[in-house]
C-alpha positions in Angstrom: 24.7 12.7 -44.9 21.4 11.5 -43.2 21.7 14.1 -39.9 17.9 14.2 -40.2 17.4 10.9 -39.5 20.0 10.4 -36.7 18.2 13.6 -35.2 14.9 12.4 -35.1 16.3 9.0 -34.6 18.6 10.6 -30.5 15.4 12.7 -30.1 13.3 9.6 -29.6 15.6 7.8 -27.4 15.9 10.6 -25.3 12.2 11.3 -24.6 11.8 7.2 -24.4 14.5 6.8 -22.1 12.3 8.4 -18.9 9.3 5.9 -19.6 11.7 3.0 -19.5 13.6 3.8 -16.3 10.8 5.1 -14.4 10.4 4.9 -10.9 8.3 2.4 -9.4 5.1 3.9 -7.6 5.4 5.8 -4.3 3.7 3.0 -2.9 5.4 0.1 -3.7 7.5 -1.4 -0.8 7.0 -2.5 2.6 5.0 0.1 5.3 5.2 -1.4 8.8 3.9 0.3 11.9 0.7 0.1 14.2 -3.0 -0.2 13.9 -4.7 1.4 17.3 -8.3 -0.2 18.1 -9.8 1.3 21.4 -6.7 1.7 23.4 -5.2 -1.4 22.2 -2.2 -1.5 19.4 -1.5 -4.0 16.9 1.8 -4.6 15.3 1.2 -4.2 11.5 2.9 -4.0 8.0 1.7 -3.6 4.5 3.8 -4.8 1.5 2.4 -3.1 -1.9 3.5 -3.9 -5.2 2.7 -2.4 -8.4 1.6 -5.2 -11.3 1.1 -3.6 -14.7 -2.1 -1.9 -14.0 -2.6 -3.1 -10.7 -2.0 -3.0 -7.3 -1.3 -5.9 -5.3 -0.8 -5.8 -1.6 -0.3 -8.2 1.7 -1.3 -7.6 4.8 0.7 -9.2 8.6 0.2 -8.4 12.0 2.2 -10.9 14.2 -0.5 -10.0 17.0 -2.7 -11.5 15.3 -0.8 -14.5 13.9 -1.7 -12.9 10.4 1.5 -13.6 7.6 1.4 -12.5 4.3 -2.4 -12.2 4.0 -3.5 -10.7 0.8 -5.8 -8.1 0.1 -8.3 -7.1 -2.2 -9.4 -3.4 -3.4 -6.0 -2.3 -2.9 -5.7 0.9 -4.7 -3.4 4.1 -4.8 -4.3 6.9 -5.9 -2.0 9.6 -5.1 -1.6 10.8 -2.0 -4.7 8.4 -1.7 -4.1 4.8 -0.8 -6.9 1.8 0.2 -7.1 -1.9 0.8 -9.2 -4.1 2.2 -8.8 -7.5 4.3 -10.2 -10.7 2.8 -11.4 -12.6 6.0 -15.1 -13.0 7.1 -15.0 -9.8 8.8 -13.3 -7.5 6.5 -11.3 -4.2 7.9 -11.6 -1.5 5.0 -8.5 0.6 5.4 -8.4 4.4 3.7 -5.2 6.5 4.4 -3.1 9.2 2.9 0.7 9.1 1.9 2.8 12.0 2.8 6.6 11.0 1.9 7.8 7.8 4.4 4.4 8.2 6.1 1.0 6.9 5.5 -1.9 7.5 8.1 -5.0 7.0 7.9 -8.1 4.9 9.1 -10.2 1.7 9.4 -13.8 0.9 9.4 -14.0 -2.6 11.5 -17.1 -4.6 10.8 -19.1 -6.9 13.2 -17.3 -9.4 15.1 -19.7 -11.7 17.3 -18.7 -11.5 20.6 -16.1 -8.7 19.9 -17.6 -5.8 17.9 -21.8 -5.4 18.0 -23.5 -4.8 15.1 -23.8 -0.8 14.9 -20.3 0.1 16.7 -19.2 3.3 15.2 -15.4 3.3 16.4 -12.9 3.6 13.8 -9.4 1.9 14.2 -6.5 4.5 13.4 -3.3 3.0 11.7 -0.1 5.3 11.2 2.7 3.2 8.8 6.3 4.1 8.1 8.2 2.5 4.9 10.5 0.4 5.7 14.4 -0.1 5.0 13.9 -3.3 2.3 16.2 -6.3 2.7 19.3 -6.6 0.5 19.2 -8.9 -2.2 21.2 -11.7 -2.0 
């Protein structure tokens, strides 16, 4: 009778079994909510998804006519999260997750005509996760 064996063999499967049905990251998913800039609010979302090793994440903002722009440095680092917006004038975002929640802040660079060179006001974002569609 080979008992040994079958032991070892169920002992293995059960302690393997967690890695393979692990939970994506907290992260991962859709975070939609606003971005506030001097009294003004933006509509914005954040979708994040994990990629082996990485983090890959978009950014929209339909007051801005922004879809599905993506986004570099984005990294998660729990309860830290961070991304970055590719355009000429990059917005370097830094917030902290706290269950459906993530708040946080925004360091807006120069924008002739818009934002001098020197302007020390930070943009404050709160996001929310949100319900994802149904599959078809």
């Amino acid at each position: 009778m080979r008992l040994p064996g079958l032991v070892r063999c169920a002992a293995a499967f059960i302690l393997a079994a967690p890695l393979a049905c692990a939970s994506p990251p907290a992260i991962d998913g859709t975070w939609s909510g606003v971005a506030t800039y001097r009294g003004a609010r933006l509509a914005i979302s954040v979708r994040f998804r994990s990629d082996r090793d990485s983090l890959r994440a978009t950014f929209n903002s339909p007051d801005l006519m922004i879809l599905a722009q993506p986004l570099t440095s984005a990294a998660f680092e729990s309860p830290r999260v961070r991304f970055t917006t590719t355009d000429d004038q990059s917005v370097r975002f830094e917030g902290v997750v706290a269950g459906d929640s993530i708040v946080g802040g925004a360091t807006v660079g120069t924008v002739p005509g818009v934002i001098a060179a020197g302007d020390t006001a930070r943009m404050r974002f709160s996001l929310r996760r949100a319900a994802e569609p149904l599959s078809p």
